[in-house]
C-alpha positions as CSV (number, residue, x, y, z in Angstrom):
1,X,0.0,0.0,0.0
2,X,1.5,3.4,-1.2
3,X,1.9,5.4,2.0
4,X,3.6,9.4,2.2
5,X,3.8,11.3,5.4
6,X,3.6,14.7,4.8
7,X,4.3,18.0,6.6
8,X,2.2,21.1,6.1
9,X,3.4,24.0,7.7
10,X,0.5,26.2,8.7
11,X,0.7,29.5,9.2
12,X,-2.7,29.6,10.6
13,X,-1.6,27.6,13.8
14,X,1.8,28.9,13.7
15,X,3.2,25.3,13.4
16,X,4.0,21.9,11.7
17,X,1.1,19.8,10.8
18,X,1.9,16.3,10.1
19,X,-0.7,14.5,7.8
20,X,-0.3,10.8,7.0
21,X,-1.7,10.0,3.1
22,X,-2.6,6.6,2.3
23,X,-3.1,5.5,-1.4
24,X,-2.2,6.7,-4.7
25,X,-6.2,8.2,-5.8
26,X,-10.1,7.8,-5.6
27,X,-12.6,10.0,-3.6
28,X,-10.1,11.8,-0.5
29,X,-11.7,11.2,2.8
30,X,-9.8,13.5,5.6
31,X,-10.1,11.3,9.0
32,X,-9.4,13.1,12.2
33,X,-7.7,10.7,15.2
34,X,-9.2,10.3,18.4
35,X,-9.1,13.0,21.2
36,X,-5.5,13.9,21.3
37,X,-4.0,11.0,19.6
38,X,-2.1,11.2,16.7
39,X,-2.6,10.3,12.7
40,X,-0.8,7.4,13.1
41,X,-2.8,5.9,16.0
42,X,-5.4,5.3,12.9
43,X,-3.2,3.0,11.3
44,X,-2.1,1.3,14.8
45,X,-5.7,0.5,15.5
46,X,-5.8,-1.2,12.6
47,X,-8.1,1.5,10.4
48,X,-5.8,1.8,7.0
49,X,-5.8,-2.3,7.3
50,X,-9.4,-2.6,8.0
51,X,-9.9,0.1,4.1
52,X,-7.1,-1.6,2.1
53,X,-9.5,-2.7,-0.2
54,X,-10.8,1.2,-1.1
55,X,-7.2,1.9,-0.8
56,X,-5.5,-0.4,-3.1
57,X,-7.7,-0.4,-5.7
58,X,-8.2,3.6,-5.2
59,X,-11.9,3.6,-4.8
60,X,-10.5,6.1,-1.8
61,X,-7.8,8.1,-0.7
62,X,-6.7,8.5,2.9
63,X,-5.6,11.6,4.6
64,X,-5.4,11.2,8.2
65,X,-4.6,14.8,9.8
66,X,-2.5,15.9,13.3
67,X,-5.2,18.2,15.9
68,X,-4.4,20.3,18.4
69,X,-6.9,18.9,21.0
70,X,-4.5,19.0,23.8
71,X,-4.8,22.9,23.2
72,X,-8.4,23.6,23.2
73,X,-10.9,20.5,23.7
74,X,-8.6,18.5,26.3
75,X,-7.1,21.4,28.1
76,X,-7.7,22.6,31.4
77,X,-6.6,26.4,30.5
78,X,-8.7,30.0,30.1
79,X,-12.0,28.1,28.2
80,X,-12.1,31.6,26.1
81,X,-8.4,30.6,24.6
82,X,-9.2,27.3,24.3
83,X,-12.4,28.3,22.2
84,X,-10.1,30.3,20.1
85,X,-7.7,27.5,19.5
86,X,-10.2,25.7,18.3
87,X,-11.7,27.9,16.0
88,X,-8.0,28.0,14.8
89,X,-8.2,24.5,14.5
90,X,-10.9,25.0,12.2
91,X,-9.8,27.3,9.9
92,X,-6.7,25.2,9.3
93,X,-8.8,22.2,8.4
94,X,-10.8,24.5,5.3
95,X,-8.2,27.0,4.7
96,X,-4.8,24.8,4.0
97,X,-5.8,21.0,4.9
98,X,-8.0,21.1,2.0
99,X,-6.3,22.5,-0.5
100,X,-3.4,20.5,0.6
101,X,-5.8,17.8,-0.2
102,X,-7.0,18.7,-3.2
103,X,-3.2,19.3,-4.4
104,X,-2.0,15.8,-3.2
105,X,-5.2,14.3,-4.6
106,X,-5.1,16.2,-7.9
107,X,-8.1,16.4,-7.9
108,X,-11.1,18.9,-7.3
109,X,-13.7,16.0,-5.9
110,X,-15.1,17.5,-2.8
111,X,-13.5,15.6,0.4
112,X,-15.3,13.2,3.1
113,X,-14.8,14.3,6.7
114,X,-14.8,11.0,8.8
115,X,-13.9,10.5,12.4
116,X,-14.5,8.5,15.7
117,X,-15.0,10.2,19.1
118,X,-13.7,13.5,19.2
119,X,-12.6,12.9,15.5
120,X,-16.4,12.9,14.6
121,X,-16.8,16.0,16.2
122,X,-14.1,17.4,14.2
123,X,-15.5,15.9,11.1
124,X,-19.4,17.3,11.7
125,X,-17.8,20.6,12.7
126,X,-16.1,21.2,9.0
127,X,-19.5,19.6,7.5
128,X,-21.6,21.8,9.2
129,X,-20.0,25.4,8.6
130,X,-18.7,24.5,5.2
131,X,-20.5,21.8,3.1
132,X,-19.8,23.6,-0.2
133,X,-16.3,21.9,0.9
134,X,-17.1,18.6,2.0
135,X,-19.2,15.9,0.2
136,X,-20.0,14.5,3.1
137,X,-19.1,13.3,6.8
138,X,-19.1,9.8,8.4
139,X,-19.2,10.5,12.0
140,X,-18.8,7.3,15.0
141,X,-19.5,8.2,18.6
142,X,-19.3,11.6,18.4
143,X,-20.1,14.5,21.3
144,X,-21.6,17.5,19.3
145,X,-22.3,19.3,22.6
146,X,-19.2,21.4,24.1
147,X,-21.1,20.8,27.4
148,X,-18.9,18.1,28.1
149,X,-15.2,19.4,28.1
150,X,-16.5,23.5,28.8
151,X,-19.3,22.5,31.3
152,X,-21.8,25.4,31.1
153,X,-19.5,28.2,30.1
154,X,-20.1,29.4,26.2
155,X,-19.3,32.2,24.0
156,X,-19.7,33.2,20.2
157,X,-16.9,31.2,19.2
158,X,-17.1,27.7,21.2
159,X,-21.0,28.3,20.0
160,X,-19.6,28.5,16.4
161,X,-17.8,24.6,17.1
162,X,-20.7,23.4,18.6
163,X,-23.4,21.7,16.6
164,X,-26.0,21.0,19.1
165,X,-26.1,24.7,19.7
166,X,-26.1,26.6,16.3
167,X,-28.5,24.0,14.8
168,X,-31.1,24.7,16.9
169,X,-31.4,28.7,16.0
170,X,-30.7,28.0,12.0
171,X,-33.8,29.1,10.3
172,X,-35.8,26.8,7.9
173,X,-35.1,29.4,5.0
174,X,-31.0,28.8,5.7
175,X,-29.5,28.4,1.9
176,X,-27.1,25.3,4.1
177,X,-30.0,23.6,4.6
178,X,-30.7,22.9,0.8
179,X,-26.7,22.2,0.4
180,X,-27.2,19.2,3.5
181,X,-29.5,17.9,1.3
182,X,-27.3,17.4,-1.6
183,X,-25.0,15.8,1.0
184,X,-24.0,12.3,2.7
185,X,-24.6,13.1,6.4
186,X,-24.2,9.8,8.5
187,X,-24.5,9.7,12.4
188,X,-24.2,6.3,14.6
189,X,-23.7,5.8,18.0
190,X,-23.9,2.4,20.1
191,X,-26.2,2.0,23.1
192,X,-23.8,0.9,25.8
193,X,-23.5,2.3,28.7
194,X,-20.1,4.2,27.2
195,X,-21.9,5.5,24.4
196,X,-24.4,7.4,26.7
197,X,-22.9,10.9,26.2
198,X,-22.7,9.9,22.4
199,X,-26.0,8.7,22.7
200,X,-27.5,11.6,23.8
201,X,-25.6,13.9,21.4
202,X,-26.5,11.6,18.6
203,X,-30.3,12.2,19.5
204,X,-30.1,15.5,19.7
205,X,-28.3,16.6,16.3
206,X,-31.4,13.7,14.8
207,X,-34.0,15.9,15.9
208,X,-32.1,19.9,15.0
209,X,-32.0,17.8,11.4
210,X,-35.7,16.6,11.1
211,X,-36.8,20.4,11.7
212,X,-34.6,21.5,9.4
213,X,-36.0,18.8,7.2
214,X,-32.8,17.3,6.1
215,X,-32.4,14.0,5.1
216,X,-29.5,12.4,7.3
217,X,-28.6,8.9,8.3
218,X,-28.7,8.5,12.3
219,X,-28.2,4.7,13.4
220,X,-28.4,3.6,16.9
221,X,-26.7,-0.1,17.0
222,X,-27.4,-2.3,19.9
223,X,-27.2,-1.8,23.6
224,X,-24.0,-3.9,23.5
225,X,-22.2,-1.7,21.3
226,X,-19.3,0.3,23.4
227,X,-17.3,3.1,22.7
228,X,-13.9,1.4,21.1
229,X,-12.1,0.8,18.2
230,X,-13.3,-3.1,17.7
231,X,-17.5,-1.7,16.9
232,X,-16.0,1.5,14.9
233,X,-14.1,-0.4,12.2
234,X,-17.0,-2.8,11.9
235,X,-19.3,0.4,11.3
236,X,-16.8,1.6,9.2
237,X,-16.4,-1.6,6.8
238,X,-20.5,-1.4,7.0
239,X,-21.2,2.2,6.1
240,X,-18.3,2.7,3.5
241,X,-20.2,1.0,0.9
242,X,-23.3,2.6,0.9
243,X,-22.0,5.9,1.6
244,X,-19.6,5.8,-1.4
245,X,-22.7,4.6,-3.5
246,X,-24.6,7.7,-2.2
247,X,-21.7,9.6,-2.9
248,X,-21.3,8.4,-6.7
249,X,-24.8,8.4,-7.3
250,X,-25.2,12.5,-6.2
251,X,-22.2,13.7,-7.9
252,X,-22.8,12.2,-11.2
253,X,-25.9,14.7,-11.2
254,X,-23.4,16.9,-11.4
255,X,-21.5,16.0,-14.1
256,X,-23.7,16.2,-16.5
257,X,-24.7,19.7,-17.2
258,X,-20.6,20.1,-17.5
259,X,-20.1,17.0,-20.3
260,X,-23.1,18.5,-22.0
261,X,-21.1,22.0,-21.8
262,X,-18.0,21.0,-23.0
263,X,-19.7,18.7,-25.9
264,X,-22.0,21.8,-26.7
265,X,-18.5,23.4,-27.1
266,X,-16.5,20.8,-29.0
267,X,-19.8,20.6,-31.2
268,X,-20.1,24.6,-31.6
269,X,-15.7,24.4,-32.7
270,X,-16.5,21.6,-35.1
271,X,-19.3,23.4,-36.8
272,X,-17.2,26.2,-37.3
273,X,-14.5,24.4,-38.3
274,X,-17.0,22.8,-41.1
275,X,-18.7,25.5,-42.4
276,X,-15.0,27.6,-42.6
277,X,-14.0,24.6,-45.0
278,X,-17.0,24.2,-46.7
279,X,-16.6,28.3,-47.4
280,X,-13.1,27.7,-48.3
281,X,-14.2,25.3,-51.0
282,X,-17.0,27.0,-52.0
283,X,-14.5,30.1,-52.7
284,X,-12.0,27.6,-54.7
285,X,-15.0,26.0,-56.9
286,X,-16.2,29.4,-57.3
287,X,-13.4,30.8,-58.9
288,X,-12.5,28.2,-60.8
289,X,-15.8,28.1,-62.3
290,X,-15.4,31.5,-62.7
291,X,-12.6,31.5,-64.9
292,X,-14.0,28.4,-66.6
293,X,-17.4,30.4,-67.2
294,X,-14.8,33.2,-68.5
295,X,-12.7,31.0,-71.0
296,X,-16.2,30.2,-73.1
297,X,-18.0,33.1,-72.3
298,X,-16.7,34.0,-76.3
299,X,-18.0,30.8,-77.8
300,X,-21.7,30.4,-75.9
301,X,-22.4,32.8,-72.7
302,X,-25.9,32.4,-72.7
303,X,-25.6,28.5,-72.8
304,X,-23.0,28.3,-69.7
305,X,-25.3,30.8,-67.4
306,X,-28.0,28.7,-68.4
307,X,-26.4,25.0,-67.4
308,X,-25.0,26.8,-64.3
309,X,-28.4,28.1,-62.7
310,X,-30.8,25.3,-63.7
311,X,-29.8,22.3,-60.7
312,X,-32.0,24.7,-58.5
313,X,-34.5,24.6,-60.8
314,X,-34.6,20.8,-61.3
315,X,-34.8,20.4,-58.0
316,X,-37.9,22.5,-57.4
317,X,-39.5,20.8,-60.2
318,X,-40.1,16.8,-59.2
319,X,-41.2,17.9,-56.0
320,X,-44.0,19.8,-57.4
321,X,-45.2,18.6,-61.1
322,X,-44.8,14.4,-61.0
323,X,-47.5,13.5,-58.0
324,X,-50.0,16.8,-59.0
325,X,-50.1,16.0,-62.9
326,X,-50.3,11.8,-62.5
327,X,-53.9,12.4,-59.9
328,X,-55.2,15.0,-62.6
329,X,-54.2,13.0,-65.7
330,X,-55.2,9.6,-64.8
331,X,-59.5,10.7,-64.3
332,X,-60.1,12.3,-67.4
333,X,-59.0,9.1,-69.8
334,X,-59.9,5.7,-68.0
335,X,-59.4,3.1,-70.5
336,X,-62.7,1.5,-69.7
337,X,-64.7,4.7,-71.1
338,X,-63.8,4.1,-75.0
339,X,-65.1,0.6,-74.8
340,X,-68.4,1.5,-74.0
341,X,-68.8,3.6,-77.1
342,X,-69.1,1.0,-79.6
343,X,-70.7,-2.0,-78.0
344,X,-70.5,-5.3,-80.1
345,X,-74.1,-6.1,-79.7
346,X,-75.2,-2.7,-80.3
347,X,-74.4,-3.4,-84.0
348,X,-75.8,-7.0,-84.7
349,X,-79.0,-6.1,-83.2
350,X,-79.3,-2.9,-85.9
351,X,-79.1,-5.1,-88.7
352,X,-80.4,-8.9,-88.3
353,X,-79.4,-11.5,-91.1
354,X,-82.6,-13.0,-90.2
355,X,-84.8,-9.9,-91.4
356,X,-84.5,-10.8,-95.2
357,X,-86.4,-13.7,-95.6
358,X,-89.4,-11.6,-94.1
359,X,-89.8,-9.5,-97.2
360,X,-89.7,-12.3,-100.0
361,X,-92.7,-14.0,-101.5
362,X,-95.2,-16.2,-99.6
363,X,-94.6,-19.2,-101.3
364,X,-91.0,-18.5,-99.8
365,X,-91.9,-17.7,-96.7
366,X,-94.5,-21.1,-96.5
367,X,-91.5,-23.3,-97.5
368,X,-89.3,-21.9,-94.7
369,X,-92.0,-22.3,-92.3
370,X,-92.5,-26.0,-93.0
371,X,-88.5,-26.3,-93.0
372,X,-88.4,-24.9,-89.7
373,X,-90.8,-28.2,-88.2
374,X,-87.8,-30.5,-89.8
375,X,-84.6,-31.5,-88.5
376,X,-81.8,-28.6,-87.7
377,X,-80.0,-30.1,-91.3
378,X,-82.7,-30.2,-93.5
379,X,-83.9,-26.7,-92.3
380,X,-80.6,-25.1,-93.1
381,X,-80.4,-27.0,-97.0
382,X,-84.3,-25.6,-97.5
383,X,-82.7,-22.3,-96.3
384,X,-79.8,-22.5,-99.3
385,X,-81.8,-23.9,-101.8
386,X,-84.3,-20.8,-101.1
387,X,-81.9,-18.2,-101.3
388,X,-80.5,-19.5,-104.6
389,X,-83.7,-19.7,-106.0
390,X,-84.0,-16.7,-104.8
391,X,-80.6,-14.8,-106.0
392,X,-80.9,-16.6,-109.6
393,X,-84.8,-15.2,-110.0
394,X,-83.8,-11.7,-108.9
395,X,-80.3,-12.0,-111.5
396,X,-82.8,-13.4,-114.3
397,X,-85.2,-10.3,-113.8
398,X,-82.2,-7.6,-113.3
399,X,-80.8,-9.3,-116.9
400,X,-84.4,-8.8,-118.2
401,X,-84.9,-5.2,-117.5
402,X,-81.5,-4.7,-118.4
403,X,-82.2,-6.2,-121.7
404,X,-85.4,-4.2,-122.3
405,X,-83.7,-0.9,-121.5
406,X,-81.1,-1.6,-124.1
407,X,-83.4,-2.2,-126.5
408,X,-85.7,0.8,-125.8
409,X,-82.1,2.7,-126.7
410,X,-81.7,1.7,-130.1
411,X,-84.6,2.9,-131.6
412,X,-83.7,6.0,-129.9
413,X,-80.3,6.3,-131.4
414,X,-81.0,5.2,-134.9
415,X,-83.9,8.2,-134.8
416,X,-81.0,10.7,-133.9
417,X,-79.1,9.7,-136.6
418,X,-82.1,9.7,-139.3
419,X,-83.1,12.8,-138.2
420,X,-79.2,14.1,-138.5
């Protein structure tokens, strides 16, 4: 496991902070020791070992930070200096142990605070007064009432580090209260006996949060829970996961309205890039059309100007003539209408074959009828012989008349000539 023990000087507390940073990347958590104890009683009680899995595999990134508890919460001195070195404390924690963070990290992921005992006090502390810098805090038998190391005694600034005092007067309207919301905020205590001061803290910062109407986690585990390290790094191993989850889950809402951002831009330079090539081409093909146009303007102007402008034309045309002209066209010549002009049957019924036997003799017209009572055959020889008889009468008596009238104009013609 990559390991780096760093030193910060900090100007702030006017001395050398030593911060212990475990892992190479993945989501910083800053974890605060116990009261008084230093960053590498963390790893001694068998913290780092109990995260190696987030470490190694850099879901997570470990910065275990040096306090100054022996100056302000632990100390028996003036309680108005102590209060001051605490609020000290404080602005060390968000005005260089972040950024320090951040630096290390190289990265601009907001931080978890996460601590056990007086190191959850320190982590709810930095939550509290600045979650636009923390994602979160994971927070294990913690006292969030100063009533326990300054008694009774308070002032503006031990109010300022004390949760269970300023929650309780921040108005419904705060603009903090809609940043808790967009945060992990996870509170747990044990029931034991040892637990009862964290217990009663624990309680407490539930209820300031329900007014507020912020959504927190605040677990009470069994009453055999006790305030050590053996139940903290099983709440650690438990919580981890689903706090990391929460974590992901919330800041990928984030992300985002940043990715669309940076693709609007990358689409915006692209475009542009597009349209200044297409305009560079367009300026090429233009002028070498234009001296093309130029070189036979002598020969046939009128011709080229013509071929040039007419694809916008053609275009314009399909769309509108093909579908308007077929659903006109196609109406006012059906096929089916010339047919019924000349019918077939119209014209066989206007002129019968059988209508000419009607008309001839009755001695004709007796013989047909008899022929009509005999076999089909017979009927249709009767019919023949009939209208032979019939043909060579009428050829005899046109010959006749013919005859006559020829010899009616001799006489005529031999008078003419006598007379002559």
């Amino acid at each position: 496991m990559d390991k780096k023990n760093v030193v910060c000087g900090s100007a702030i507390l006017g001395k050398d902070m030593h911060v212990n940073v475990y892992g190479k990347k993945g989501l910083p958590v800053i974890m605060f020791p116990t009261l008084e104890a230093s960053p590498e009683s963390l790893e001694e009680a068998g913290v780092v070992d109990e995260l190696a899995e987030y470490l190694d595999s850099g879901i997570i990134q470990l910065f275990c930070t040096e306090t100054v508890d022996q100056e302000s919460w632990a100390a028996d001195g003036d309680p108005k200096e102590r209060a001051q070195r605490q609020e000290t404390y404080y602005h060390y924690v968000v005005d260089e142990l972040v950024p320090l963070v951040h630096k290390m990290s190289k990265s601009t992921a907001r931080p978890l605070a996460m601590g056990c005992d007086m190191g959850a006090t320190h982590a709810a502390i930095a939550l509290l007064r600045r979650p636009d810098l923390f994602q979160g805090c994971v927070c294990l038998s913690g006292s969030y009432d100063s009533r326990r190391y300054f008694g009774d005694w308070m002032d503006a600034t031990l109010y300022d580090n004390t949760p269970n005092a300023f929650l309780p007067q921040m108005p419904l309207d705060h603009p903090y209260v809609a940043v808790y919301n967009q945060r992990q905020l996870l509170f747990c205590t044990g029931q034991e006996a040892s637990e009862a001061d964290s217990l009663r803290c624990t309680r407490e910062m539930d209820a300031n949060l329900v007014r507020l109407g912020v959504e927190a986690w605040c677990d009470y585990w069994g009453g055999d829970v006790t305030h050590n390290w053996y139940w903290w790094k099983k709440q650690l191993r438990y919580f981890l996961p689903i706090v990391l989850a929460d974590v992901e889950k919330t800041t990928a809402a984030e992300k985002p309205a940043k990715k669309r951002a940076t693709t609007t831009r990358k689409k915006a330079a692209t475009t542009t890039k597009k349209a200044a090539t297409a305009k560079t081409a367009a300026t090429k093909a233009a002028a070498a059309k234009d001296e093309k146009d130029e070189a036979a303007a002598t020969a046939k102007p009128a011709a080229k100007t013509t071929t040039t402008r007419k694809p916008a034309a053609k275009k314009a045309e399909p769309v509108e003539a093909p579908a308007a002209i077929a659903k006109a066209e196609k109406p006012a010549a059906p096929a089916k209408a010339v047919k019924a002009k000349t019918p077939a049957k119209a014209t066989k019924a206007a002129a019968p074959a059988k209508a000419e036997p009607a008309a001839k003799p009755a001695t004709t017209a007796k013989k047909a009828t008899t022929a009509a009572k005999k076999p089909a055959t017979k009927a249709a020889t009767a019919k023949a012989t009939t209208a032979k008889t019939a043909t060579a009468k009428t050829a005899a008596t046109t010959k006749a008349t013919a005859t006559k009238a020829a010899a009616a104009k001799k006489p005529a013609a031999k008078g003419d000539a006598s007379a002559e």
